[in-house]
DOVOZA-780878 format. One record per residue (C-alpha): z, y negated, x negated; residue in one letter. Coordinates in steps of 0.02 Angstrom, whole numbers. Example, Ala and Ser with C-alpha at 12.3 -4.5 7.8 and 13.67 -1.06 7.14 Angstrom:
residues 2
> 390	225	-615	A
> 357	53	-684	S
end
This chain:
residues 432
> -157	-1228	-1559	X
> -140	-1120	-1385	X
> -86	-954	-1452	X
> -113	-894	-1280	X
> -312	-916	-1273	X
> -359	-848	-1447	X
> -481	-716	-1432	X
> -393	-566	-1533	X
> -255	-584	-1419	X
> -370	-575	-1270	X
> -444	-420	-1326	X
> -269	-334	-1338	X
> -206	-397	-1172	X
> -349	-304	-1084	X
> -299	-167	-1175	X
> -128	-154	-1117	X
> -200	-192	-953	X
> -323	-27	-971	X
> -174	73	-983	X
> -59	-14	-858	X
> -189	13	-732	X
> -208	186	-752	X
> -34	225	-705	X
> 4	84	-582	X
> -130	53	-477	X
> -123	235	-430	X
> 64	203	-343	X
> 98	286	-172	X
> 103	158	-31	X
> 232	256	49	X
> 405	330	-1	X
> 420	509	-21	X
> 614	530	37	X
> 729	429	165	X
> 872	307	70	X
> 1016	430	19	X
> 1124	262	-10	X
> 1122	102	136	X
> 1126	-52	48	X
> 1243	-177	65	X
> 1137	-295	151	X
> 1008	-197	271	X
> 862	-347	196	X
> 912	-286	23	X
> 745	-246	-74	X
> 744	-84	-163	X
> 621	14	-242	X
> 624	182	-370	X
> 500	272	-438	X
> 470	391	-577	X
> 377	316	-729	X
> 287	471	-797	X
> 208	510	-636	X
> 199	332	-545	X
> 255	422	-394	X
> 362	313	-257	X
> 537	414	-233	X
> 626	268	-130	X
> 578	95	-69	X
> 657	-41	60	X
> 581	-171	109	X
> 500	-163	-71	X
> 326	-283	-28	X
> 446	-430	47	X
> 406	-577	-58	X
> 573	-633	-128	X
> 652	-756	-250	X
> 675	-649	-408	X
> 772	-790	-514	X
> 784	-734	-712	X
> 676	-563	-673	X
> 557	-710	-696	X
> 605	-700	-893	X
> 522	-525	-895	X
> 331	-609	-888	X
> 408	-728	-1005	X
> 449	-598	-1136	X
> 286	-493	-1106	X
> 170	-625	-1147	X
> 288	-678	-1307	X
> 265	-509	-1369	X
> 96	-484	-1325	X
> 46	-655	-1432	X
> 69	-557	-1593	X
> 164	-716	-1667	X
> 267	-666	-1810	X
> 442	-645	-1729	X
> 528	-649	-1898	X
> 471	-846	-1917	X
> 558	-964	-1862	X
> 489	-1130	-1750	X
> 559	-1297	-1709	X
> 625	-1340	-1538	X
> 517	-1486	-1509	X
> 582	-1627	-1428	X
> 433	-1611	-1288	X
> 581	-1496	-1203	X
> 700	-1628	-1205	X
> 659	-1673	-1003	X
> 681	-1465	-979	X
> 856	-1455	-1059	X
> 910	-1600	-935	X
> 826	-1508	-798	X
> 913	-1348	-858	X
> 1078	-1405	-886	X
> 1057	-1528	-717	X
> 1044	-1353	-620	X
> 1196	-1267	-716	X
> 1076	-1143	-789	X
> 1129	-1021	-924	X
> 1098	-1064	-1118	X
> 1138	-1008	-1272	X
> 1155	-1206	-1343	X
> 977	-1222	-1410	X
> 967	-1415	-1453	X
> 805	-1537	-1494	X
> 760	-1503	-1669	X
> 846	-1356	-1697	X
> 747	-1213	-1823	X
> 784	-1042	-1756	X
> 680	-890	-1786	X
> 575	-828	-1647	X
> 662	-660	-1632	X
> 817	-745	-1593	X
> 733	-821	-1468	X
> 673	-676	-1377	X
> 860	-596	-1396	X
> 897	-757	-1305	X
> 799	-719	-1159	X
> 818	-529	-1146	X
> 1008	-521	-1181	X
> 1080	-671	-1114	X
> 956	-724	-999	X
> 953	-907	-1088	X
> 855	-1045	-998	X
> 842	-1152	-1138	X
> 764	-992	-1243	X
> 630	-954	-1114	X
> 584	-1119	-1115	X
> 584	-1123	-1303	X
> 484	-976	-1313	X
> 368	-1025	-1191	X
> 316	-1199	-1275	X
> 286	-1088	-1441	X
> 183	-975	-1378	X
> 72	-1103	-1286	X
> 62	-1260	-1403	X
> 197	-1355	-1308	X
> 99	-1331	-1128	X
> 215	-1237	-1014	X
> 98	-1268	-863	X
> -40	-1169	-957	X
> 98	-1031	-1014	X
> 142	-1003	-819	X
> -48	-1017	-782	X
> -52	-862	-901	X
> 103	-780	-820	X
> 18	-774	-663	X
> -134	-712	-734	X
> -54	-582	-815	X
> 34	-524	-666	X
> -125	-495	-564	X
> -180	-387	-731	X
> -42	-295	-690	X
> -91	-252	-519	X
> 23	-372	-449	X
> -17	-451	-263	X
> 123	-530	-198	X
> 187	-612	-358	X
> 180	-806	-408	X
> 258	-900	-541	X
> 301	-1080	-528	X
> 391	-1076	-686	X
> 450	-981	-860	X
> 632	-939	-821	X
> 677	-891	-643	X
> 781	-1055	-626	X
> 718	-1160	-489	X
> 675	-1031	-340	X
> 536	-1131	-228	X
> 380	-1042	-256	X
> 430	-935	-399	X
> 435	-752	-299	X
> 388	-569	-312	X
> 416	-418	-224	X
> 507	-254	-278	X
> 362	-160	-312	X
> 255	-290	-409	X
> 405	-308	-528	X
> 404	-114	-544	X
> 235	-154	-615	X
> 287	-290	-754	X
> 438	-206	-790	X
> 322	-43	-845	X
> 215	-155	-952	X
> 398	-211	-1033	X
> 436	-14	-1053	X
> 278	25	-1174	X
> 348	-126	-1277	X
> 472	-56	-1413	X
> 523	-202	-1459	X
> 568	-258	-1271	X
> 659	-88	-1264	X
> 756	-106	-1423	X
> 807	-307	-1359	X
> 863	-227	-1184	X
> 981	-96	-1250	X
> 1078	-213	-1346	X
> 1246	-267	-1286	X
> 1288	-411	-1418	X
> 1187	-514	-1549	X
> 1240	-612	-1670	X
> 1145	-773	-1681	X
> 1143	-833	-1848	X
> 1172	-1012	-1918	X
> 1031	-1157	-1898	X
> 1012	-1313	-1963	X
> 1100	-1382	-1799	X
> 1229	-1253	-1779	X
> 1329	-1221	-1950	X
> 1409	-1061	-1869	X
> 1354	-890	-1813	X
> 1346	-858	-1618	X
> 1387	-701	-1534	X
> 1280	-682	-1351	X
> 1312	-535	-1233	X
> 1211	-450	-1113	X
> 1213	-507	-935	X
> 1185	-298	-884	X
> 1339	-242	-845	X
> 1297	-51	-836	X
> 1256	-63	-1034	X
> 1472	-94	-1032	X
> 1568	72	-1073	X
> 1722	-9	-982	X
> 1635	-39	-828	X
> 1662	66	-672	X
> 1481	87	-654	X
> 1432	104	-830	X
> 1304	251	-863	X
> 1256	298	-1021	X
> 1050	337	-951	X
> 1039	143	-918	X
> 895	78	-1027	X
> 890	-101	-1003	X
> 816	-205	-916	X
> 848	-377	-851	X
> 952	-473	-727	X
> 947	-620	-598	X
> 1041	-716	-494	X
> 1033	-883	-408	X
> 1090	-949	-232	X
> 916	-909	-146	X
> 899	-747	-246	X
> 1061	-682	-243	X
> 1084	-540	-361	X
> 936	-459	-435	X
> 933	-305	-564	X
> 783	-200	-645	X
> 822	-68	-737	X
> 760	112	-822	X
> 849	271	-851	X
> 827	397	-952	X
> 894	571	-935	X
> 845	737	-981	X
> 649	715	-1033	X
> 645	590	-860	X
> 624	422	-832	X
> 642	314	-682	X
> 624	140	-631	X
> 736	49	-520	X
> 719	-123	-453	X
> 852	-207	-334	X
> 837	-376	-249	X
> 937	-464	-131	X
> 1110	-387	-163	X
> 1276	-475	-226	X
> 1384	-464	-392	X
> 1516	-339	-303	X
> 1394	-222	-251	X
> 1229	-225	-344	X
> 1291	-101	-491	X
> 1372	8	-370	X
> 1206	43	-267	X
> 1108	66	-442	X
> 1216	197	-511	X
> 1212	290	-306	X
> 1044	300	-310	X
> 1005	337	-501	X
> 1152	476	-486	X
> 1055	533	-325	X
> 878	542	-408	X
> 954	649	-575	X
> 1068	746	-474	X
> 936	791	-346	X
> 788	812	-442	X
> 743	949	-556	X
> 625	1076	-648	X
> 594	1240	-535	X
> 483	1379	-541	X
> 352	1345	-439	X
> 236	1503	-477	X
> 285	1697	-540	X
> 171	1807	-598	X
> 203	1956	-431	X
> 139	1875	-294	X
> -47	1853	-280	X
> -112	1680	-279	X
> -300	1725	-231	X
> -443	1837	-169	X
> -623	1863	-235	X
> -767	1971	-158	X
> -814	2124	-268	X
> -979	2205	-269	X
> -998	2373	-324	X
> -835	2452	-249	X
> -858	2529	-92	X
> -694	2574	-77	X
> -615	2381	-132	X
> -676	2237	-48	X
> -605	2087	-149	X
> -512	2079	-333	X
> -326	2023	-291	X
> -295	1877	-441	X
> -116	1831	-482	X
> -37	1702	-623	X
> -46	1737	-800	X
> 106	1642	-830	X
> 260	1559	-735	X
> 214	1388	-705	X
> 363	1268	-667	X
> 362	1085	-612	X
> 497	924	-592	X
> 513	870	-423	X
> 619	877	-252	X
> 689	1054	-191	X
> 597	1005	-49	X
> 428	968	-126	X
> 270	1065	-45	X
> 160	1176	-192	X
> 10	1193	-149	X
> -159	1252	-250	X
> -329	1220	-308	X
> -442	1363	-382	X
> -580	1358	-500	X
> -643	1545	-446	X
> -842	1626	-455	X
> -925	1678	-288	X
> -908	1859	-321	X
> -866	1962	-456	X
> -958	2129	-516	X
> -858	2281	-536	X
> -789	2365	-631	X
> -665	2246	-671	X
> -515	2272	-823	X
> -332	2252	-783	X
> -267	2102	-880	X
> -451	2028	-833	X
> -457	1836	-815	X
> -562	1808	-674	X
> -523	1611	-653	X
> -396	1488	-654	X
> -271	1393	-509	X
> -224	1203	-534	X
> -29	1200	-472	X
> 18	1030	-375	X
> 179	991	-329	X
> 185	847	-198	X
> 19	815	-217	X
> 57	788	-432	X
> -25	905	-524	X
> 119	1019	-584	X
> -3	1131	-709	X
> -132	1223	-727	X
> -151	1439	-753	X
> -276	1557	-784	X
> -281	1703	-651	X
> -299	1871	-712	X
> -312	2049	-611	X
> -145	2174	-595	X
> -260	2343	-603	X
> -427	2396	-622	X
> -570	2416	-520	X
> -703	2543	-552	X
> -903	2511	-495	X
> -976	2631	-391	X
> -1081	2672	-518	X
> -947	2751	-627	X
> -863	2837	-503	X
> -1011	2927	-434	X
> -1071	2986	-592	X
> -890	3031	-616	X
> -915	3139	-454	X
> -1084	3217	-504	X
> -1020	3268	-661	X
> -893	3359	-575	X
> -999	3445	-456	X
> -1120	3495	-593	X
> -1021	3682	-623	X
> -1031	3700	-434	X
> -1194	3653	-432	X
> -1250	3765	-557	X
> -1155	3901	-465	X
> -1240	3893	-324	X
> -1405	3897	-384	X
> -1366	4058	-494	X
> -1301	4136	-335	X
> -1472	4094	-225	X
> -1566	4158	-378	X
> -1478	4323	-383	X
> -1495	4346	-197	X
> -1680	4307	-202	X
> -1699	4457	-324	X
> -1593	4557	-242	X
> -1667	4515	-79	X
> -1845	4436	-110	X
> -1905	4513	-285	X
> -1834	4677	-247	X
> -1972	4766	-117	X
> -2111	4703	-246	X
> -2038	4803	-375	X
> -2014	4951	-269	X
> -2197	4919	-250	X
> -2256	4917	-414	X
> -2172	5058	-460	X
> -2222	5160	-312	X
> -2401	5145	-382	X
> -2371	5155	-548	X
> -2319	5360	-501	X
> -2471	5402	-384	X
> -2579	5362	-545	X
> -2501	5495	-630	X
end
């Protein structure tokens, strides 16, 4: 049976392929910051980027097609995990691969002595491919995984790589080996080493820096294989303990090829090199990875004393607009350099009077054009309707008021009621 086509495992690859969209289709064309580090070779490809965000930090000549030689074992590995065989069974090597050992060992490829017949467990397998970058196991693994049709398992491959988002990519075969029309480019590989990332088990394979293979039917000893990443090597100059993974390369055409994560401090970044040469290809990794960590970092991008926006206020003669400022200090991950700018969800106007402490709306913080957070906006005093503050003011003229008008009523008796009187008294005696 063709593990590959079976419906169930359909359904989960466009799954995965749901959420590798969403972060990798949305890549920046451009890079964001000049090379800090000049390659060895000026046609080197390079290309880093930060995997929470999907945001381009460097890239060299990073959408050259190249020959990518055992990065090629990367697909290779994806679509064996993505099968959902049991990995703790083991499988025959079937003697269909007899003609692809030849070819393999015709082309001094690397192995880890897989022979015709031989009952290993699939795991082992895939620690084959991962960790020592065998030939013989990604051949091996792709056969099980597609019924013994490797022309159908790098159909797949290349399906699986335009999933991805991949344009520049093409198989021609399941291990990297022979070169001629088996290429990539930097930043498609970026894009199947993420869908590697979200696979623990990938991750867990990657890290390790020996396995044990045990005893088979064909070999009556165990086997110990190491990994072909030198940077996972404590005693190596350029060993750094943020490496995670990833996979290696190397042939004549390709020359030396490395893809790699790192980890440090809540951040993770992707690096892909291609085109470089055994003396130097570690060397530029561990420049530019000790570049990104060193250069980026969390800041403060927003305090809560200086105002962030305006809004017209009604009802205040005497204040025009409501000055808004943050709630809260909002800080972000990103180049010293990096521009913050703002987007506001405010009203039209707002009606006084107005509390201080009032949240009046909110600001969406971007950093580089990522969104860096989001705060409510709230008012540093209070503003008082007109309203209020003239009945304020007529209750306070209200004793003067009153003053006045006993005043003018006095002096209109005393001056305007007074003759009257005189009057009415003056006849009140001639009656007498």
């Amino acid at each position: 049976m063709n593990h590959l086509f079976r419906p169930a495992l359909r359904r989960a690859a466009v799954l995965a392929l749901t959420l590798a969209l969403a972060v990798w289709l949305a890549l920046p064309g451009l890079a964001a910051y000049p090379m800090p580090v000049e390659t060895t070779y000026p046609d080197e490809s390079v290309y880093l980027f930060d995997l929470d965000t999907g945001k381009t930090i460097l890239e060299q000549n990073a959408d050259q097609p190249r020959y990518v030689a055992s990065l090629t074992k990367m697909m290779t590995a994806l679509l064996y995990l993505e099968s959902g065989l049991d990995l703790q069974q083991a499988v025959t090597v079937p003697a269909s691969l007899t003609q692809e050992f030849t070819d393999i060992q015709n082309a001094n490829g690397s192995t880890i002595g897989l022979r015709i017949g031989e009952t290993v467990r699939r795991i082992d397998l895939l620690y084959g491919v991962i960790v020592a970058s065998g030939n013989d196991a990604a051949s091996a693994v792709a056969s099980d995984a597609s019924g013994g049709d490797l022309t159908a398992f790098v159909a797949r491959m290349n399906q699986r790589a335009a999933e991805l988002g991949c344009t520049d990519t093409t198989f021609s075969c399941v291990h990297g080996l022979y070169d001629y029309g088996n290429v990539s480019t930097a930043r498609d590989l970026a894009k199947i080493a993420a869908a590697c990332y979200a696979q623990p088990q990938y991750m867990e394979i990657a890290q390790t820096a020996s396995y044990t293979l045990p005893a088979t039917n064909l070999h009556t000893a165990e086997r110990e294989i190491r990994t072909t990443n030198l940077m996972l090597d404590p005693e190596y100059p350029y060993y750094r303990n943020y490496i995670r993974g990833m996979k290696t390369g190397f042939t004549t055409l390709a020359g030396r090829c490395f893809v790699t994560f790192a980890e440090q401090n809540g951040h993770t970044y992707g690096l892909v090199v291609l085109g470089s040469d055994l003396d130097n290809i570690y060397r530029e990794c561990a420049e530019l990875l000790d570049w990104v960590f060193a250069t980026f970092g969390d800041r403060q991008l927003v305090d809560t004393e200086t105002m962030l926006a305006t809004v017209p206020l009604t009802q205040c003669r005497s204040t025009p607009q409501v000055e808004l400022y943050a709630a809260g200090p909002v800080t972000g991950y990103g180049h010293p350099d990096d521009e913050v700018t703002f987007t506001f969800d405010l009203p039209e106007s707002i009606r006084a009077t107005v509390a201080e402490g009032q949240v009046v709306g909110a600001a969406t913080v971007w950093l580089d054009g990522y969104e860096a957070g989001t705060v409510d906006l709230v008012t540093h005093r209070e503003y008082v309707s007109d309203f209020t503050t003239d009945g304020i003011a007529t209750l306070l003229l209200l004793p003067a008021l009153l003053g006045i008008l006993l005043v003018l009523a006095l002096f209109t008796v005393l001056t305007g009621g007074g003759p009257g009187l005189f009057r009415r008294r003056r006849r009140r005696v001639r009656r007498r």
